[in-house]
Each structure stands twice: as C-alpha cells, then as structure tokens.
C-alpha positions as CSV (number, residue, x, y, z in Angstrom):
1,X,15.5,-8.4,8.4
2,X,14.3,-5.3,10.3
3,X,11.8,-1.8,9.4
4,X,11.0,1.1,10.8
5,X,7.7,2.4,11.0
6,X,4.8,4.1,13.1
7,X,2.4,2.2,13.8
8,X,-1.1,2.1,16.5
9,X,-1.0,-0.4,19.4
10,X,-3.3,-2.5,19.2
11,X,-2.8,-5.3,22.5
12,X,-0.5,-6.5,24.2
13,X,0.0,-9.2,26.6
14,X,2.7,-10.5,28.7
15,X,5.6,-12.4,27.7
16,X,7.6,-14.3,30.4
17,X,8.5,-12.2,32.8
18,X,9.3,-9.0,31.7
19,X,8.9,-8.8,28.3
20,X,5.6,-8.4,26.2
21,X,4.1,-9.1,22.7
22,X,2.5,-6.4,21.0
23,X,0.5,-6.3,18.2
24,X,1.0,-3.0,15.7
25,X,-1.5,-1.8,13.1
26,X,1.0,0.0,10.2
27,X,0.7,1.4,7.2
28,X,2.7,-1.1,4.7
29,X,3.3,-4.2,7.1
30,X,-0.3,-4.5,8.6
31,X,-1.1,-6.1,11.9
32,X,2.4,-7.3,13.2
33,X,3.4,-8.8,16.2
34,X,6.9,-8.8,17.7
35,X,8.2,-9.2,21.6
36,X,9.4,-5.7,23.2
37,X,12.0,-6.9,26.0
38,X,11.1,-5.1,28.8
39,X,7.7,-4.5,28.2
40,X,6.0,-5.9,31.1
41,X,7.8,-3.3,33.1
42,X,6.4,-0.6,35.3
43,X,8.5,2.2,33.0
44,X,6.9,0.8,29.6
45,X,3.2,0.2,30.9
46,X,2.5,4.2,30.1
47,X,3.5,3.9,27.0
48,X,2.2,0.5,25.7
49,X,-1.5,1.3,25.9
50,X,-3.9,-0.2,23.1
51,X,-4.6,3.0,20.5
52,X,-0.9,4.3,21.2
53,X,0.9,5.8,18.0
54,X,4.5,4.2,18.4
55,X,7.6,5.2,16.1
56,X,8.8,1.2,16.2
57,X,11.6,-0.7,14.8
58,X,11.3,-4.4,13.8
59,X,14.0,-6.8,14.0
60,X,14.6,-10.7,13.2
61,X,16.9,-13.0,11.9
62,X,14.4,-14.2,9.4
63,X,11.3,-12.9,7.7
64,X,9.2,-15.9,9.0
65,X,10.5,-14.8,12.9
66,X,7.9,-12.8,15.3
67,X,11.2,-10.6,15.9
68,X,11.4,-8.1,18.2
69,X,10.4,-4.2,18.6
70,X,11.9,-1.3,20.3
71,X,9.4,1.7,20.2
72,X,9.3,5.4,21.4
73,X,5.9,6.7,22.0
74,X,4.4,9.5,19.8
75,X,0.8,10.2,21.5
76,X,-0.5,7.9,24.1
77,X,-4.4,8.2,23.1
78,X,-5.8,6.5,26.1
79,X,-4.3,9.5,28.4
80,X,-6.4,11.7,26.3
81,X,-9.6,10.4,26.4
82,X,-9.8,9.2,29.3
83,X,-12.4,11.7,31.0
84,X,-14.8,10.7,27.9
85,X,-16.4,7.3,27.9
86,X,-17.6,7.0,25.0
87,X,-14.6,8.1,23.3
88,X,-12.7,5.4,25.3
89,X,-14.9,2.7,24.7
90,X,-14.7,4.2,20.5
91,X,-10.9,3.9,21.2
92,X,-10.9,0.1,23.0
93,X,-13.4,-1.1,20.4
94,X,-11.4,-0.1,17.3
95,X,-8.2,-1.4,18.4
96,X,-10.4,-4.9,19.7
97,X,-12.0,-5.0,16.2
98,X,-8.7,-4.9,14.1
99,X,-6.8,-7.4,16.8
100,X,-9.9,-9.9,15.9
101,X,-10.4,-9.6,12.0
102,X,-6.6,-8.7,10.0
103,X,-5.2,-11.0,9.1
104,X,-1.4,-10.8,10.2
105,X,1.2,-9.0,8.0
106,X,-1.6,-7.8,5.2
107,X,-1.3,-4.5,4.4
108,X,-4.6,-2.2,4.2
109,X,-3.3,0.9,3.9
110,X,-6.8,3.0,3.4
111,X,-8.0,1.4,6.2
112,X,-4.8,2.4,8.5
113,X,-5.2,6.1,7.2
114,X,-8.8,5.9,8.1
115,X,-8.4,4.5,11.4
116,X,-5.9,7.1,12.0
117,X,-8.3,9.8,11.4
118,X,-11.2,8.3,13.5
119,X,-8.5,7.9,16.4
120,X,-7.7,11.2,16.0
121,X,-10.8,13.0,16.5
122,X,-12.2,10.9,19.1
123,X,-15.1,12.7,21.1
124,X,-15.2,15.5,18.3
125,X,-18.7,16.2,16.9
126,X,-19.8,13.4,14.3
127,X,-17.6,11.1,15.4
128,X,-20.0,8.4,16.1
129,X,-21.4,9.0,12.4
130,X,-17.4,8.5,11.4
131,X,-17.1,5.5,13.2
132,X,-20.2,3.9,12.1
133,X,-18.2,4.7,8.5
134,X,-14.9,2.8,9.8
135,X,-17.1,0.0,10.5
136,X,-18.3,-0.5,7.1
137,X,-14.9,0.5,5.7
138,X,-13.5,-2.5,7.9
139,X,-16.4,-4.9,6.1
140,X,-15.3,-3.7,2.7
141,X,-11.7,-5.0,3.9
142,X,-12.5,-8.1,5.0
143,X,-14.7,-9.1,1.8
144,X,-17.6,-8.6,3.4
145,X,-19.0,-5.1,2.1
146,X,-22.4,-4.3,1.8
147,X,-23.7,-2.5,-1.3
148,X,-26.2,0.1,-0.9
149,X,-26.5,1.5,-4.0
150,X,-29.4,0.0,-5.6
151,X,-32.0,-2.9,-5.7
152,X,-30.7,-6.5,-5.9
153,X,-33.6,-7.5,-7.4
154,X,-34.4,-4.5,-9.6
155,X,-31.2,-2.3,-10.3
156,X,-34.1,0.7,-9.4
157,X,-31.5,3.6,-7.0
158,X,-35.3,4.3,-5.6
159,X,-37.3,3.7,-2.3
160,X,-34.3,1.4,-1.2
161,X,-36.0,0.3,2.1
162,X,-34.3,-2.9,3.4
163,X,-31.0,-5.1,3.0
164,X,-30.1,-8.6,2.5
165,X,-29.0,-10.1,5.7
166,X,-27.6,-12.8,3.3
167,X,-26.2,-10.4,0.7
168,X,-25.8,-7.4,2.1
169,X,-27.4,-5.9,-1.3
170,X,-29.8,-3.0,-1.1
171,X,-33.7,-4.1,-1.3
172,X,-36.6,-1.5,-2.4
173,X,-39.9,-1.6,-0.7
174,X,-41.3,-2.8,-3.8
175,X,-39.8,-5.5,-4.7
176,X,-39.6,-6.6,-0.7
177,X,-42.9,-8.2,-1.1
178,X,-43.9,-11.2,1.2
179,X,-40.1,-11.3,2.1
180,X,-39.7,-7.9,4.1
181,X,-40.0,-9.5,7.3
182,X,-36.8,-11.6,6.7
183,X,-35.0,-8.4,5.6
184,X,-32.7,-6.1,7.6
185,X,-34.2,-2.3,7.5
186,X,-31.8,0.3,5.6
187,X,-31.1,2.8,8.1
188,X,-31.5,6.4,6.5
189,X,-27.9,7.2,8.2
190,X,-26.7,4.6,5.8
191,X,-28.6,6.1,2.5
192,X,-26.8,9.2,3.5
193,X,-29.7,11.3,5.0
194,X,-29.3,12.0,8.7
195,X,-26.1,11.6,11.0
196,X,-27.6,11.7,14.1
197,X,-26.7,9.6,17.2
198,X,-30.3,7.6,17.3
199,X,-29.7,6.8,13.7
200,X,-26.2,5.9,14.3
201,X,-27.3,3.6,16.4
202,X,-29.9,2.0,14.1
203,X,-26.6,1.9,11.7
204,X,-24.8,0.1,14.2
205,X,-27.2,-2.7,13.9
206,X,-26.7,-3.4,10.6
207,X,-23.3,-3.3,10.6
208,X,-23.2,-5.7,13.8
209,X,-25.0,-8.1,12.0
210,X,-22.6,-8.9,9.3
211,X,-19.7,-8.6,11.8
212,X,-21.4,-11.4,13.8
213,X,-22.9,-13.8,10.8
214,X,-20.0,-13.1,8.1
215,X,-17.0,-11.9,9.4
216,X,-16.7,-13.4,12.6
217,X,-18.6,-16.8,11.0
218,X,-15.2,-16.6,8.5
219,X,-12.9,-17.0,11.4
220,X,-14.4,-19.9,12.9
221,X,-17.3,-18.9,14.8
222,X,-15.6,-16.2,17.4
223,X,-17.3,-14.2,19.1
224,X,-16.8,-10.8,18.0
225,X,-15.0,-8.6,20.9
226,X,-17.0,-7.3,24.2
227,X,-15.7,-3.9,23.5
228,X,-17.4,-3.4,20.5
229,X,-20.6,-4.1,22.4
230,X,-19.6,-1.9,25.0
231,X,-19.2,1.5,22.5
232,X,-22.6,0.1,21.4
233,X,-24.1,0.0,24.6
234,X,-22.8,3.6,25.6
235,X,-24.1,5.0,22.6
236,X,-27.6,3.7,22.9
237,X,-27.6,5.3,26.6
238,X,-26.4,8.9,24.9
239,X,-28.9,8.6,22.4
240,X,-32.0,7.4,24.7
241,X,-31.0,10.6,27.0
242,X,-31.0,13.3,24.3
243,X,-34.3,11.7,23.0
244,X,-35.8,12.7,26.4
C-alpha cells in the first residue's frame, strides 16, 4: 500500500530514538499518521515543524498499518512567521485544532483547501476575520455548525440578535423574550456587518463556546488545545491597544 501526496504537518512527537510520528493534514487521505525514520534527528527538525507543507510518500504493508513517510519540504511556515506573534500563535492554533478534532483518515477536502489558504496569508490584512471563518468552517465539519440565517423560533431573516448556546440556531430580539439572558449574543462580524479585530474577537467567543460544550464534549470531555487560547489571548491584547 503506499500514496503520494502534499500534505500540512500538523505534530509530531518522538519515536524511539531517532525516528518520529507525524501527523499530516492532506487533501484525499485526511489526518494521517505514519513514522519518518530519522526524524528525531538534528538534520530533519528544520523541516518537520507543525504548519510545514511536505511533498510525502506513505508506505505499509497493509492498509490498517500506521506505515511510514519519507517527505521533502515544500515551505516551512514557521520560519516565516516567526517575527509575527500573532500569526504564529494563528499558525500553532490551527494545526493544534485539527490534531484534536479529525478524525483519522477522513477526508475533508474543503476544509484542507481552506486551511491552506488561511496558512497562506498568515499576518495579511483580514486575516483574523478569515480565521474566525476557518473556525466555523471546522464546526460545520465536525457536525456541529451553527446556523445564522434566521430565527429558530420564527423563520423571520430580521433583527437576529442572539444564538442558541444549545442549538446554535439564530434567535431574534423578539422572540428572545424572558430567555435572552440564557442566550449567546450574535456578534455583527458573524451577520456579516463589520470585520474588525474587536468584533473578531466577540466572534471568537461564540465560536469557543461550541468548540468547548459540543465538539470537545463529543470526544470525551478534552480540553480543547492551549494554543487556541493563546491566538485568543493575543488578539484581545491587539484589539484592546488599537481601541486606545
């Protein structure tokens, strides 16, 4: 059994004593994992960095096998953001976020082309507004999308002012009533009106909340990865300093 394929590092962690287990984000084979002999090595550390793009061939004897990889690097992402935080921690929580919630060997391959495209234009203006879009793509995914685009209660498109944190449906102010207090607020960067980084942020929110209580309740309760809170955190900061 073997394919070839490029693919975006996602981790990797050590395997005896010089070889490593990485897992690749591709196109039509999803998250795989497979050992790279040699890959503990001082010569390959450069090259296996989480958010790499790797031209990598998988081999086993049988399907079922974790196999193994050889790779050639194609851009090493982490070399070229690494004067930008943000953009770092955009990079380290991407990569974090797919490790945690694909399933192995499932192809998505709209969300690998999207992923390639926010990994490609980290730091670049709006890319916390495309990010904040990856997130929600990623919910959609994992079964766990939220739909904005009317009331739950009323089918009405107007004044939608809050969201189920149960449902993730679209609320309007009216039909809110008594219950708005138990409602998550609709962001207006997620009703399509403003891509700044404040509102981002307030997008963020949402978004965190059903990675915590849905998709990370699905896979037994984990908690969801520090570097997502980190890119989080970072972006807060930005925003709070070009507020004043």
């Amino acid at each position: 059994m073997d394919w070839r394929a490029d693919g975006i590092l996602l981790a990797m962690r050590r395997h005896g004593e010089t070889s490593a287990i990485i897992e690749l984000f591709t196109e039509s084979h999803g998250r795989h994992l497979g050992v790279v002999r040699g890959g503990a090595s001082r010569k390959m550390a450069p090259l296996l960095q989480a958010g790499a793009q790797l031209d990598a061939t998988w081999r086993a004897r049988l399907s079922d096998h974790i196999g193994s990889y050889t790779v050639e690097l194609k851009q090493g992402r982490a070399a070229e953001v690494m004067g930008d935080r943000i953009a770092l921690a955009g990079l380290s929580a991407i990569c974090a976020l797919l490790s945690f919630a694909l399933p192995e060997r499932a192809a998505y391959p709209a969300l690998y082309a999207r992923t390639l495209a926010v990994l490609d234009n980290l730091g670049a203006d709006r890319w916390a507004a495309a990010y904040l879009g990856w997130e929600m793509a990623l919910l959609t995914d994992m079964g766990f999308g939220l739909d904005l685009s009317s009331c739950a209660a009323t089918g009405s498109t107007e004044d939608l002012a809050y969201i189920s944190p149960r449902t993730g449906r679209a609320v309007s102010r009216g039909s809110a009533g008594e219950w708005a207090d138990r409602l998550l607020p609709l962001p207006p960067v997620l009703r399509g009106e403003r891509s700044d980084l404040p509102g981002v942020v307030e997008g963020l929110g949402v978004t965190g909340h059903f990675l915590r209580t849905h998709l990370a309740a699905s896979l037994g309760d984990r908690p969801l990865p520090v570097a997502r809170q980190r890119l989080v955190d970072a972006l807060a900061r930005r925003a709070s300093q070009e507020r004043g």
